[in-house]
Structures are given as structure tokens and as C-alpha cells.
N, CA, C and O atoms as a printed pandas DataFrame, in Angstrom:
     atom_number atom_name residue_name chain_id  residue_number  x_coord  y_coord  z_coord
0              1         N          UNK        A               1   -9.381  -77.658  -91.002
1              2        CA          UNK        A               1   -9.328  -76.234  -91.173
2              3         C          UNK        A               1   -8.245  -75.911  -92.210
3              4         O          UNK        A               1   -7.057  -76.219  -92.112
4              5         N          UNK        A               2   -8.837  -75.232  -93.235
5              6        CA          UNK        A               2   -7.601  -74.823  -94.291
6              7         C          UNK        A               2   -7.320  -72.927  -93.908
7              8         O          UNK        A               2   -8.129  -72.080  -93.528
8              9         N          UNK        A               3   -5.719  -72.813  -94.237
9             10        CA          UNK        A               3   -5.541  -71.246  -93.885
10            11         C          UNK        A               3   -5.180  -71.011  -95.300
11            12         O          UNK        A               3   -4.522  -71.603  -96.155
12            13         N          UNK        A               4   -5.923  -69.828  -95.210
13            14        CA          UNK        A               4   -6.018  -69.388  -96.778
14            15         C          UNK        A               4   -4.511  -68.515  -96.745
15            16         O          UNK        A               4   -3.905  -68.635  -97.809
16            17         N          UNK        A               5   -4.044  -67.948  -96.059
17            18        CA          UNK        A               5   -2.813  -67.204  -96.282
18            19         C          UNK        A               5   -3.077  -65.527  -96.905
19            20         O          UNK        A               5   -2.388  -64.761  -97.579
20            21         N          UNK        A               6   -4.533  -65.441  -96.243
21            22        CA          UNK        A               6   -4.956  -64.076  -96.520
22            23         C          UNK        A               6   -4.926  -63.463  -94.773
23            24         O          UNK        A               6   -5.035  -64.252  -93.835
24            25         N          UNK        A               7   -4.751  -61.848  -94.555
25            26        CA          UNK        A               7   -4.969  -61.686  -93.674
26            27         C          UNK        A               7   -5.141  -60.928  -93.306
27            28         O          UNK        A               7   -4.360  -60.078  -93.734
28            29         N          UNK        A               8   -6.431  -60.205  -91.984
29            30        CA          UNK        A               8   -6.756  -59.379  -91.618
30            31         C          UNK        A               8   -5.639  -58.103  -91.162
31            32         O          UNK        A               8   -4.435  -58.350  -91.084
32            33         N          UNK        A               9   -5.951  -57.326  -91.000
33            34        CA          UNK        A               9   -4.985  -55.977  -90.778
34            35         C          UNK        A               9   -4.942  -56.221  -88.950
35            36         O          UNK        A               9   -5.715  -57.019  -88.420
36            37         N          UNK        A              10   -4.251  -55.667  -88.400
37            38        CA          UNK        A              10   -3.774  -55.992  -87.065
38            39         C          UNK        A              10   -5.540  -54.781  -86.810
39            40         O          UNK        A              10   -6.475  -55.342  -86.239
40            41         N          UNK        A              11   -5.657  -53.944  -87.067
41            42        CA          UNK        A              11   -7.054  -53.362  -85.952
42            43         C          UNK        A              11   -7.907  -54.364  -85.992
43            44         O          UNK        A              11   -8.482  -54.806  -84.997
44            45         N          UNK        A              12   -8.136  -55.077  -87.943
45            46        CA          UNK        A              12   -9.481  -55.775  -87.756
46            47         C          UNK        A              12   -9.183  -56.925  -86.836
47            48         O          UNK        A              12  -10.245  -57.115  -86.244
48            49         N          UNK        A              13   -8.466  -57.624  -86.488
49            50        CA          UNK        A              13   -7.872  -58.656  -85.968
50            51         C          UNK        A              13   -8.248  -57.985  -84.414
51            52         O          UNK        A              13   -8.599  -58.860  -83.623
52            53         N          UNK        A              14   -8.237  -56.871  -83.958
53            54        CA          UNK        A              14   -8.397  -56.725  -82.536
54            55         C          UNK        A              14   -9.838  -56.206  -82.622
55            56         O          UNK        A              14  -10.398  -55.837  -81.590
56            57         N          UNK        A              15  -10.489  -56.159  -83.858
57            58        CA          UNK        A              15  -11.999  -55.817  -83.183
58            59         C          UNK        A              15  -12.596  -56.969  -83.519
59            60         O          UNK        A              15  -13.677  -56.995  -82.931
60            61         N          UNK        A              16  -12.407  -58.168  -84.322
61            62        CA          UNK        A              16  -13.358  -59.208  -84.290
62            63         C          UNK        A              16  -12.323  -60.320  -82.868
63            64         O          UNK        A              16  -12.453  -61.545  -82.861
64            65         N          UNK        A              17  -11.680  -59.812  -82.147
65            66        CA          UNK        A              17  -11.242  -60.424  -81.135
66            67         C          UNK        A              17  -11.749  -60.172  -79.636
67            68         O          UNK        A              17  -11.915  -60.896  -78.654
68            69         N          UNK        A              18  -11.952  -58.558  -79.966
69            70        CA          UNK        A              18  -13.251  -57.980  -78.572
70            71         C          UNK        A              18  -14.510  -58.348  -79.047
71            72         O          UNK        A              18  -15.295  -58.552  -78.120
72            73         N          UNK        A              19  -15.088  -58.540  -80.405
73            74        CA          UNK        A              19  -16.516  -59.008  -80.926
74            75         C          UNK        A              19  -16.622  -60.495  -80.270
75            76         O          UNK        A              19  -17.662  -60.879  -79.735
76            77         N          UNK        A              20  -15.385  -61.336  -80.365
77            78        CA          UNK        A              20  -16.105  -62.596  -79.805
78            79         C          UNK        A              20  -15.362  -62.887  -78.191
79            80         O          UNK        A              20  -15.465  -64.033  -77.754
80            81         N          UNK        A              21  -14.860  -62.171  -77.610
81            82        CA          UNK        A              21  -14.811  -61.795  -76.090
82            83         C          UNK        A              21  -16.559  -61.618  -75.628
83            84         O          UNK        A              21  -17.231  -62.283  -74.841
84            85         N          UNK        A              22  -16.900  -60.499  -76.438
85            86        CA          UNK        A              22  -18.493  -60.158  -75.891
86            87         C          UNK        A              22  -19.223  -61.588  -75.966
87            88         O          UNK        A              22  -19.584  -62.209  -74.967
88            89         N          UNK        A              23  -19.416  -62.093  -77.512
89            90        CA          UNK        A              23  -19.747  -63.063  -77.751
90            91         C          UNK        A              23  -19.978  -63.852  -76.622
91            92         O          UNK        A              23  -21.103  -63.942  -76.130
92            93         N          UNK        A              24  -19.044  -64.403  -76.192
93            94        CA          UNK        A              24  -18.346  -65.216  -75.292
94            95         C          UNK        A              24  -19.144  -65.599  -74.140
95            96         O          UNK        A              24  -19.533  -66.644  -73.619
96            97         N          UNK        A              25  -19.314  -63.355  -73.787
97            98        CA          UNK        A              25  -19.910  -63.347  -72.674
98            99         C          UNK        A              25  -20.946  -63.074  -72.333
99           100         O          UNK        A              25  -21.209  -62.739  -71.178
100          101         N          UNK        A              26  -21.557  -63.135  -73.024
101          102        CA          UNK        A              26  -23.204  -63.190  -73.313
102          103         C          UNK        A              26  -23.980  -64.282  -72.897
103          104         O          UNK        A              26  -23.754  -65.469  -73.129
104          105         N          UNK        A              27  -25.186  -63.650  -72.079
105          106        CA          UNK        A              27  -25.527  -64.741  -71.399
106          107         C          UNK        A              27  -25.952  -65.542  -72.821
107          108         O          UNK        A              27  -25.750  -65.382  -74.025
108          109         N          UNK        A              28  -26.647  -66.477  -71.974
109          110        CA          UNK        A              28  -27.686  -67.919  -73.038
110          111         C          UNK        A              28  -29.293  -67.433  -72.092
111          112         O          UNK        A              28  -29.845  -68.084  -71.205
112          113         N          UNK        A              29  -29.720  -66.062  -72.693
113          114        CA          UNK        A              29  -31.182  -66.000  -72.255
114          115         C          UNK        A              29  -32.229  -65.879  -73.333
115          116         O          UNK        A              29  -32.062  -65.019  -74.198
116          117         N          UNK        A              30  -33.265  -66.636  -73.364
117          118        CA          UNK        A              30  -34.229  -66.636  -74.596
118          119         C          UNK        A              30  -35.549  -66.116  -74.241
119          120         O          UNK        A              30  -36.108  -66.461  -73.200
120          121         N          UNK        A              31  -35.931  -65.507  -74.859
121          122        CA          UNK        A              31  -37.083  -64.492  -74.463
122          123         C          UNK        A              31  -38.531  -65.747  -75.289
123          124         O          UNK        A              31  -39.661  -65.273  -75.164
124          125         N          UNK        A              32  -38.499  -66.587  -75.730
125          126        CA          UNK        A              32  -39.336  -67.644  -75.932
126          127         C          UNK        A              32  -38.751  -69.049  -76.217
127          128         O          UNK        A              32  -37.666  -69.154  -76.790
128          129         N          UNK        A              33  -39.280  -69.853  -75.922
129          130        CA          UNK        A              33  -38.512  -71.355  -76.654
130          131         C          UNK        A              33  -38.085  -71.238  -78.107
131          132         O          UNK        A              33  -36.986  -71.644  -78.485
132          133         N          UNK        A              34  -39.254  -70.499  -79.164
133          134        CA          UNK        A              34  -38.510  -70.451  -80.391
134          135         C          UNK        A              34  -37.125  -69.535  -80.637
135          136         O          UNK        A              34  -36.276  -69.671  -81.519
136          137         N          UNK        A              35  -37.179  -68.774  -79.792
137          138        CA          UNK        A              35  -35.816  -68.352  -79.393
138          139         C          UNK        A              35  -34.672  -68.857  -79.192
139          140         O          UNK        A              35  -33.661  -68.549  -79.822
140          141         N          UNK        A              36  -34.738  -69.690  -78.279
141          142        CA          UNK        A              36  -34.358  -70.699  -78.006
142          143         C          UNK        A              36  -34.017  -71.701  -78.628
143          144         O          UNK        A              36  -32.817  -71.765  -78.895
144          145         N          UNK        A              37  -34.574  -72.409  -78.915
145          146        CA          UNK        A              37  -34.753  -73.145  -80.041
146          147         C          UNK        A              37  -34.064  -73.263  -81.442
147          148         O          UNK        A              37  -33.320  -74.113  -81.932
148          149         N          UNK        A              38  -34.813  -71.604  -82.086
149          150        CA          UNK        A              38  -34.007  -71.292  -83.541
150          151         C          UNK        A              38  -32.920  -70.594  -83.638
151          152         O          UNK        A              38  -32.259  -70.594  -84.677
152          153         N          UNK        A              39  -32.547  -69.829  -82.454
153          154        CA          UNK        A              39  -31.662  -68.905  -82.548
154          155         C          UNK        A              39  -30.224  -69.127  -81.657
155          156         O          UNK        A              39  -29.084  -68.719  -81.877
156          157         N          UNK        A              40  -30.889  -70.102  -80.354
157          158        CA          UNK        A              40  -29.802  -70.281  -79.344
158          159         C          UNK        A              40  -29.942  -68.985  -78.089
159          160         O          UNK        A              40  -29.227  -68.806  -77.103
160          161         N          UNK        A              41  -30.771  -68.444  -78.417
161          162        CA          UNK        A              41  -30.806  -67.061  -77.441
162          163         C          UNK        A              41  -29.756  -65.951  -77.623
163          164         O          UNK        A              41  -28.912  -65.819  -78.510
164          165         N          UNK        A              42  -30.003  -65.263  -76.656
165          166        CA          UNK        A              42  -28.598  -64.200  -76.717
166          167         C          UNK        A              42  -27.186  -64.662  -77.399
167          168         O          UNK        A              42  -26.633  -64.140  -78.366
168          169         N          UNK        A              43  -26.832  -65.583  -76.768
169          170        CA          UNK        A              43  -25.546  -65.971  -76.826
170          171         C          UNK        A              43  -25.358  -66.628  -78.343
171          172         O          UNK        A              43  -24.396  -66.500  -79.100
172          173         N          UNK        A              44  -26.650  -67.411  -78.548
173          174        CA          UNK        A              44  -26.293  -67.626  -80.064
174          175         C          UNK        A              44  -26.818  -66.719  -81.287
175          176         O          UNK        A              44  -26.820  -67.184  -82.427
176          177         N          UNK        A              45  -27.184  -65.645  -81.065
177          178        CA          UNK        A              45  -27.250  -64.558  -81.811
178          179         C          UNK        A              45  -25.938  -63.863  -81.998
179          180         O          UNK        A              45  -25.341  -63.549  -83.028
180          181         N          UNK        A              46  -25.546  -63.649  -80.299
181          182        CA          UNK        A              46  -23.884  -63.001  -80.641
182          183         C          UNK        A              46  -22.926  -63.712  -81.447
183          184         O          UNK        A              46  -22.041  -63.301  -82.197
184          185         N          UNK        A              47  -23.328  -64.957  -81.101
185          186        CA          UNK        A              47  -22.280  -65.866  -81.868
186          187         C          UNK        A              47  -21.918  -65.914  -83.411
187          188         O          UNK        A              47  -20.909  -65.946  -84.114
188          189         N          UNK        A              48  -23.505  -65.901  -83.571
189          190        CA          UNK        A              48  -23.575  -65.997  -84.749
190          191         C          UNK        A              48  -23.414  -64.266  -86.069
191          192         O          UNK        A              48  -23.444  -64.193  -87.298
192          193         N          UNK        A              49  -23.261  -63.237  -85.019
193          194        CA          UNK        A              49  -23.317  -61.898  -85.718
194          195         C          UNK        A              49  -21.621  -61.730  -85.693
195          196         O          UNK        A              49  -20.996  -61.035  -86.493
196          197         N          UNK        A              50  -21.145  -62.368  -84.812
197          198        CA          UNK        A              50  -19.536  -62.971  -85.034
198          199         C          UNK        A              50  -18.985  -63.109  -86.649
199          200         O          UNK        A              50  -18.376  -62.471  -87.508
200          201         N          UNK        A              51  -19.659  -64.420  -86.412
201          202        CA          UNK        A              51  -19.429  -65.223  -87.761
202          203         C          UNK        A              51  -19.412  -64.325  -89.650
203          204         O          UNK        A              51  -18.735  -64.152  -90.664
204          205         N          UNK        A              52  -20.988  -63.976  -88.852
205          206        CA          UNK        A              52  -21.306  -62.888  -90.283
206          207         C          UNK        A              52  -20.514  -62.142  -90.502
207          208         O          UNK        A              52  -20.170  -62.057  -91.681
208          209         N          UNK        A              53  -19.651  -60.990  -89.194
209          210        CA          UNK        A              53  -18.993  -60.296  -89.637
210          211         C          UNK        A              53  -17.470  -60.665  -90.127
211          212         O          UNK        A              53  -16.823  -60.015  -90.948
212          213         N          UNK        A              54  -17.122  -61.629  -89.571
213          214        CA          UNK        A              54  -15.783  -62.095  -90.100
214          215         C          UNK        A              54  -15.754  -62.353  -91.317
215          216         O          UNK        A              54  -14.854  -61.961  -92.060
216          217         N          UNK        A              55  -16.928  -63.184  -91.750
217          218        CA          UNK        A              55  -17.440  -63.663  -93.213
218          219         C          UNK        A              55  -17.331  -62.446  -94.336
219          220         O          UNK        A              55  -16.933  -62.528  -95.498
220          221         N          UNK        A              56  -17.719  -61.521  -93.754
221          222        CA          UNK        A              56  -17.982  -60.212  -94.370
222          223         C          UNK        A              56  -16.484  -59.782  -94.456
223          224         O          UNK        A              56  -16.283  -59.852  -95.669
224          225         N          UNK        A              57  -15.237  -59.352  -93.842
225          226        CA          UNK        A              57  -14.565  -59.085  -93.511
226          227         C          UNK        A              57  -13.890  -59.873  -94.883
227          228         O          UNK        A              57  -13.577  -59.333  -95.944
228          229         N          UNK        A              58  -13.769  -61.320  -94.516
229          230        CA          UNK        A              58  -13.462  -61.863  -95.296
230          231         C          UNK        A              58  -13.289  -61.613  -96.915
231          232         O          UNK        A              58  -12.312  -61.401  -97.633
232          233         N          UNK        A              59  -14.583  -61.730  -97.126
233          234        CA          UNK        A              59  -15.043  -60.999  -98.559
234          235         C          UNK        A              59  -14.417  -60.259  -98.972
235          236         O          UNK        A              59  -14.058  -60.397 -100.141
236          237         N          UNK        A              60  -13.861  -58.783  -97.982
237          238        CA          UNK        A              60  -13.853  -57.620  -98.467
238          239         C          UNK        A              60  -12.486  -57.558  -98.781
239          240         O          UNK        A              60  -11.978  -56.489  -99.119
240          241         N          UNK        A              61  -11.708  -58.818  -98.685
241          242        CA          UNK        A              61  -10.098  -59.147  -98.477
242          243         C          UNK        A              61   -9.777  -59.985  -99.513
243          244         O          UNK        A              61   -8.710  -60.588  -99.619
244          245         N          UNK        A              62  -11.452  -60.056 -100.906
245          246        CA          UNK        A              62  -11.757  -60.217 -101.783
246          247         C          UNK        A              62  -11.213  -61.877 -101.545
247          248         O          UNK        A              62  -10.228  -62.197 -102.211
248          249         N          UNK        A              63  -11.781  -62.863 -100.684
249          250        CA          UNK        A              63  -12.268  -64.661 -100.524
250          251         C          UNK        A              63  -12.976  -64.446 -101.620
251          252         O          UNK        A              63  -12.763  -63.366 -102.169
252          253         N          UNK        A              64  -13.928  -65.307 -102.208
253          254        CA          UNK        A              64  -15.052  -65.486 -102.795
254          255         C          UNK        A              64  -15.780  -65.958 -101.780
255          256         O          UNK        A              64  -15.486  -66.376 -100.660
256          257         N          UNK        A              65  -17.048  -65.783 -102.519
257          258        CA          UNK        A              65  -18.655  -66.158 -101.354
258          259         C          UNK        A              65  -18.219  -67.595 -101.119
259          260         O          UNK        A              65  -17.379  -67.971 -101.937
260          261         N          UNK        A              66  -18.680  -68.749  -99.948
261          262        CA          UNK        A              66  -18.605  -69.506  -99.785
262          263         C          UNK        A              66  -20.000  -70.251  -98.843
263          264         O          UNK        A              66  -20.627  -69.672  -97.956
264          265         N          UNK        A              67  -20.148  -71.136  -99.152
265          266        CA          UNK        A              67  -21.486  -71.994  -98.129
266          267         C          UNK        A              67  -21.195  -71.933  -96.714
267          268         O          UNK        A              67  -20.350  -72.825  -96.650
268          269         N          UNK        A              68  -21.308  -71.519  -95.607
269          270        CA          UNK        A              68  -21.386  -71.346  -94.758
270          271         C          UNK        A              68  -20.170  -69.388  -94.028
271          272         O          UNK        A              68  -20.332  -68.168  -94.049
272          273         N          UNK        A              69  -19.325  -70.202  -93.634
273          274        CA          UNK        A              69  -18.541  -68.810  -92.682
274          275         C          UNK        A              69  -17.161  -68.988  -93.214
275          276         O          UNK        A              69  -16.895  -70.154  -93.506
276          277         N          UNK        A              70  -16.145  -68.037  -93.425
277          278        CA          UNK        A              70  -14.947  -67.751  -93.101
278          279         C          UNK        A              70  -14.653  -67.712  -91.897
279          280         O          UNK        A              70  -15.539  -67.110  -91.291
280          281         N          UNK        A              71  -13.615  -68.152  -91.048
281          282        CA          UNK        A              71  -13.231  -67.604  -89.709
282          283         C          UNK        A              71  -11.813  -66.996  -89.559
283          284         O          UNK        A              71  -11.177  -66.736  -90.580
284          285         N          UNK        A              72  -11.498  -66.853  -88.819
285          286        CA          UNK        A              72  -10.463  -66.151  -88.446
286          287         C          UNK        A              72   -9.514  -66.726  -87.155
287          288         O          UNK        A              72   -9.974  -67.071  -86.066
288          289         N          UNK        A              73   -8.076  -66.744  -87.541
289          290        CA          UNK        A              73   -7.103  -67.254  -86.340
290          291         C          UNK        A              73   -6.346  -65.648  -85.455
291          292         O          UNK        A              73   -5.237  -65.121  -85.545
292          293         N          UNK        A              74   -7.574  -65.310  -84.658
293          294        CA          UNK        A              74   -7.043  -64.299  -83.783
294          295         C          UNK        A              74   -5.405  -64.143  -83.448
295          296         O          UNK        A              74   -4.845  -63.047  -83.462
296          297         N          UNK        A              75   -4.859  -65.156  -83.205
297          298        CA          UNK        A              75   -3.288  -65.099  -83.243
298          299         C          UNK        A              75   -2.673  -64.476  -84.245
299          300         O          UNK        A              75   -2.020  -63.463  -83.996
300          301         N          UNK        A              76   -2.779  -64.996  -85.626
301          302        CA          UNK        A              76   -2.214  -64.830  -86.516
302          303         C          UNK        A              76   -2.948  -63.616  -87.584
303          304         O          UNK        A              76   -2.364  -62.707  -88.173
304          305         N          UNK        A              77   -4.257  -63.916  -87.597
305          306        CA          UNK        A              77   -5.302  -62.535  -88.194
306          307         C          UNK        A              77   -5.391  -63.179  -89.780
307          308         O          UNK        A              77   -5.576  -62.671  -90.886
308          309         N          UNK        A              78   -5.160  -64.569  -89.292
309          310        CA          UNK        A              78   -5.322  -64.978  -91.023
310          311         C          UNK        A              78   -6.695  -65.573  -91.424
311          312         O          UNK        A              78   -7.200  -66.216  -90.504
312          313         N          UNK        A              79   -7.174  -65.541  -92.166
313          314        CA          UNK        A              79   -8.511  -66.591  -92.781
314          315         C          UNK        A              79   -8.613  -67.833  -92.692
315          316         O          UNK        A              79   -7.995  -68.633  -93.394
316          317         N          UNK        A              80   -9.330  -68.078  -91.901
317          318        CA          UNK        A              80   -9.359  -70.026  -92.523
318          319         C          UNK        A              80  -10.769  -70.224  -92.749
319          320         O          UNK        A              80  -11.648  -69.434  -92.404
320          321         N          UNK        A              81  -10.990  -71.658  -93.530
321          322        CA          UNK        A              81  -12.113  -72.226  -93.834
322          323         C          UNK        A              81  -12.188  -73.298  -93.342
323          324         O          UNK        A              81  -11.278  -73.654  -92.593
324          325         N          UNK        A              82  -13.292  -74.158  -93.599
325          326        CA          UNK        A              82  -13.816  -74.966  -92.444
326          327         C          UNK        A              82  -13.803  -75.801  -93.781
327          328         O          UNK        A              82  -14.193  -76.968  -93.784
């Protein structure tokens, strides 16, 4: 994990911290196997609308685009990459 030494503002830092609380707690229910399957169900939809938005977040804190996600160290509210 590299920390970019960029960093979220203390609100965004507490709303992508209740975003993956929910995340969290979301069941794992799939309304078909391909559901299942491609998506992970509930839980990996939340997971993954997580990701996007941090990614996004990221961006806007002007990262450049990158192949997969930006994440975020809830402690600290800084960027890291994978």
C-alpha cells in the first residue's frame, strides 16, 4: 500500500467511514446466482459503490485516473493506492 500524502477533508473522511460501516453491514443476499456470482450480491454491490466513491473522491483531490480504486485510511483521511 503506497500513501499518497493527499487528504480527504475531516467530513469526507466521516462520510466514506459511515459508507463502509453500511457496507459492512449489508447482508450477502442475491436475488439470482448471476447475482451472485457477478456481483457478490448486496454486500458486494455495497462494497463495491464504496470503492467507486472514494475513487471518485480521490480524483476530485485531483490523483490522476488509475487501473483499478484509490482507497482511503479512515484514521488518517489520507489516499492510498494499492
Amino acid at each position: 500500500m503506497e500513501r499518497l500524502n493527499i487528504f480527504a477533508t475531516k467530513e469526507e473522511t466521516e462520510r466514506m467511514k459511515k459508507a463502509l460501516i453500511t457496507a459492512r453491514n449489508t447482508p450477502v443476499i442475491a436475488f439470482s446466482s448471476s447475482h451472485a456470482l457477478n456481483e457478490g450480491g448486496l454486500a458486494g454491490q455495497a462494497h463495491k459503490r464504496v470503492a467507486e466513491d472514494c475513487h471518485a473522491l480521490a480524483l476530485a483531490h485531483g490523483l490522476p485516473e488509475i487501473e483499478g480504486f484509490y482507497g482511503l485510511d479512515c484514521e488518517t483521511g489520507e489516499f492510498v493506492k494499492a
